[in-house]
C-alpha positions as CSV (number, residue, x, y, z in Angstrom):
1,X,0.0,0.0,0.0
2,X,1.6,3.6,-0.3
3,X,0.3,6.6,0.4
4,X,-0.9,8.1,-3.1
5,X,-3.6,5.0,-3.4
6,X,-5.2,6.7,-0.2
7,X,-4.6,10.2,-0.3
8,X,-5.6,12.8,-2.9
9,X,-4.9,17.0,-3.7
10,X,-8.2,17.3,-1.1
11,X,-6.8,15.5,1.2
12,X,-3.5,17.8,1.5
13,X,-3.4,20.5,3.3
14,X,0.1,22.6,3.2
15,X,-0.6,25.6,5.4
16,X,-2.3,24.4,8.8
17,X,-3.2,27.2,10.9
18,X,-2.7,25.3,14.2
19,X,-1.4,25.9,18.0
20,X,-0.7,22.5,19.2
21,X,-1.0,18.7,18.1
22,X,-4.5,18.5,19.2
23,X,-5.6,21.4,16.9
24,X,-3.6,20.0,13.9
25,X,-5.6,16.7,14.7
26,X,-8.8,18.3,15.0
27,X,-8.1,20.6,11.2
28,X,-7.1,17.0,9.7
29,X,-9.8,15.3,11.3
30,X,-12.2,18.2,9.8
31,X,-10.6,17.5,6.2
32,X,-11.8,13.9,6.6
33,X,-15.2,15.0,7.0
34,X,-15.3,17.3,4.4
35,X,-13.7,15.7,1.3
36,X,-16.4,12.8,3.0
37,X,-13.6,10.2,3.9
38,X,-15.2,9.8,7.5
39,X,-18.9,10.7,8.2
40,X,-19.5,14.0,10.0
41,X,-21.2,12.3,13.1
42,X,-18.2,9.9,13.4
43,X,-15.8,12.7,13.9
44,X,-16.3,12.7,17.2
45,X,-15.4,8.7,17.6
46,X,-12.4,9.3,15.6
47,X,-11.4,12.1,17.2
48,X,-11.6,10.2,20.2
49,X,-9.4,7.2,19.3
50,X,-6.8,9.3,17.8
51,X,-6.5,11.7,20.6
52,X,-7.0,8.7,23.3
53,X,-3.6,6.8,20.6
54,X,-2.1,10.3,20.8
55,X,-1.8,10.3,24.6
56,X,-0.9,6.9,25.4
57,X,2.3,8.2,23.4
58,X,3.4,10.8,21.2
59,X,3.4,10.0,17.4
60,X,5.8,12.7,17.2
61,X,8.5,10.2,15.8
62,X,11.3,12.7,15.9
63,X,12.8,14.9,12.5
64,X,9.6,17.1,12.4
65,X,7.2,14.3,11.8
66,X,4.1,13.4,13.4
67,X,1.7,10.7,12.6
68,X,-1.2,10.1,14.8
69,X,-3.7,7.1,13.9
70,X,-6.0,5.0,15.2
71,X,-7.8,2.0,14.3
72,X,-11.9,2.9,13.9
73,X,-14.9,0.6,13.6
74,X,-16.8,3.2,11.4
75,X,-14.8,3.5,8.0
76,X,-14.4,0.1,5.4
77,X,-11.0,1.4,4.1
78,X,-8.0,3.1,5.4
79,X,-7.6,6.7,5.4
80,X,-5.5,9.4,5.3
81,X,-4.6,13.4,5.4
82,X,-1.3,15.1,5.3
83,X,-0.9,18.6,6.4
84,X,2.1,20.9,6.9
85,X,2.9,23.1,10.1
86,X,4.8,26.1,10.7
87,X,6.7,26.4,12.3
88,X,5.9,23.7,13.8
89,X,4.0,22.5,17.2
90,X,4.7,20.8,20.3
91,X,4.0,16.9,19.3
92,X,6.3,15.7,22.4
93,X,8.1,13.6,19.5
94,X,10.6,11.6,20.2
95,X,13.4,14.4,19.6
96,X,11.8,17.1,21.3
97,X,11.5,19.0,17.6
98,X,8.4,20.4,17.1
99,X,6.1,19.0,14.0
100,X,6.3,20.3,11.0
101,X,4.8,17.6,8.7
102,X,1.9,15.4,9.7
103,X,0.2,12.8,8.5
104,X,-2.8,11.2,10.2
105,X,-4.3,7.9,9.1
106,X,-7.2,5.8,10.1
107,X,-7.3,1.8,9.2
108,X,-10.6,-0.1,10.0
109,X,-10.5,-2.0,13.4
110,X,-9.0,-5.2,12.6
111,X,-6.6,-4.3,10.2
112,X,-3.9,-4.6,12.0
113,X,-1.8,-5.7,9.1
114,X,-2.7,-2.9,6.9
115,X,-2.0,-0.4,9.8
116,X,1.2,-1.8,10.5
117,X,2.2,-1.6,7.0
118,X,0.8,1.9,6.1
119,X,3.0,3.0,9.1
120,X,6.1,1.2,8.6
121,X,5.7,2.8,4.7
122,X,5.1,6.2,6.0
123,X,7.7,6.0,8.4
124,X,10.1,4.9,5.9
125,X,9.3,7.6,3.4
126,X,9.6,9.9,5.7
127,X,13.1,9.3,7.0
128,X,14.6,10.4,3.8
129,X,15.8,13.9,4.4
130,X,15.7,14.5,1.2
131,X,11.8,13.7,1.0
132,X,11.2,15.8,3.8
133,X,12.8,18.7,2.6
134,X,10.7,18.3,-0.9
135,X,7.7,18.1,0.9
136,X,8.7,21.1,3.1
137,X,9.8,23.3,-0.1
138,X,6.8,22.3,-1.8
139,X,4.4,25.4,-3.0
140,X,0.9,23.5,-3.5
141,X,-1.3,20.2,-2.5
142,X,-0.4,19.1,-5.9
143,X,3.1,19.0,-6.1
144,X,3.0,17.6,-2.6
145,X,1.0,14.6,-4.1
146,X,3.3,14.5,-7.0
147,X,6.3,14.3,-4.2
148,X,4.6,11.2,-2.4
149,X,3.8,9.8,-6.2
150,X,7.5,9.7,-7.1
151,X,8.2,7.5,-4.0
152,X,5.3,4.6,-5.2
């Protein structure tokens, strides 16, 4: 699975007007309602089991990356939003950087392969320097997609 079979230009957003993690969640959460990827009265569910994933510990993995997920029982595919912060918040990451890039994802409950490998993917992608310095530089949604397109 990569990323660019689950996200698309409305599901990118590269200038997230946020003050800490939980309002970046909440702005990607609200993307996921409006470009109809969750349903708006499961936003609250979701928002739940991401924030409740979020505080058990940080998915701040270090190198200005966070990626906070959680596994719902109300979607039937995985999916995904990726917006840019900055400068950056508070994530509590593993490096004590703030968050400049985040990605949250949702997988169906169950799915624990599918989450695993979406993550390990992400993760992976993300650790290039290089990658995170195109997405970083990148002007527009679309060539951010175009960016996570030349990695599948």
């Amino acid at each position: 699975m990569n990323l660019t079979e689950i996200l698309s230009v409305e599901q990118i957003v590269p200038r997230l007007a946020a003050a800490d993690r939980w309002a970046v969640i909440d702005q990607l959460i609200d993307v996921l309602v409006r470009t109809h990827k969750i349903r708006a009265e499961d936003r609250e569910t979701v928002r739940k089991a991401v924030k409740d994933r979020e505080t058990s510990k940080s998915t701040g993995i270090g190198y200005g990356i966070g990626l906070p997920h959680a596994s719902v029982g109300c979607i039937q595919d995985v999916v995904a939003v990726f917006g840019r912060v900055a400068p950056g918040v508070d994530f509590q990451a593993l490096d004590n950087q703030p968050v400049t890039l985040c990605l949250l994802f949702l997988t169906p409950q169950g799915q624990f392969q599918k989450h695993l490998l979406l993550l390990s993917t992400v993760a992976r992608f993300l650790s290039n320097k290089e990658n995170r310095q195109k997405l970083e530089a990148a002007p527009s949604a679309e060539e951010i997609l175009a960016i996570f397109r030349s990695a599948a």
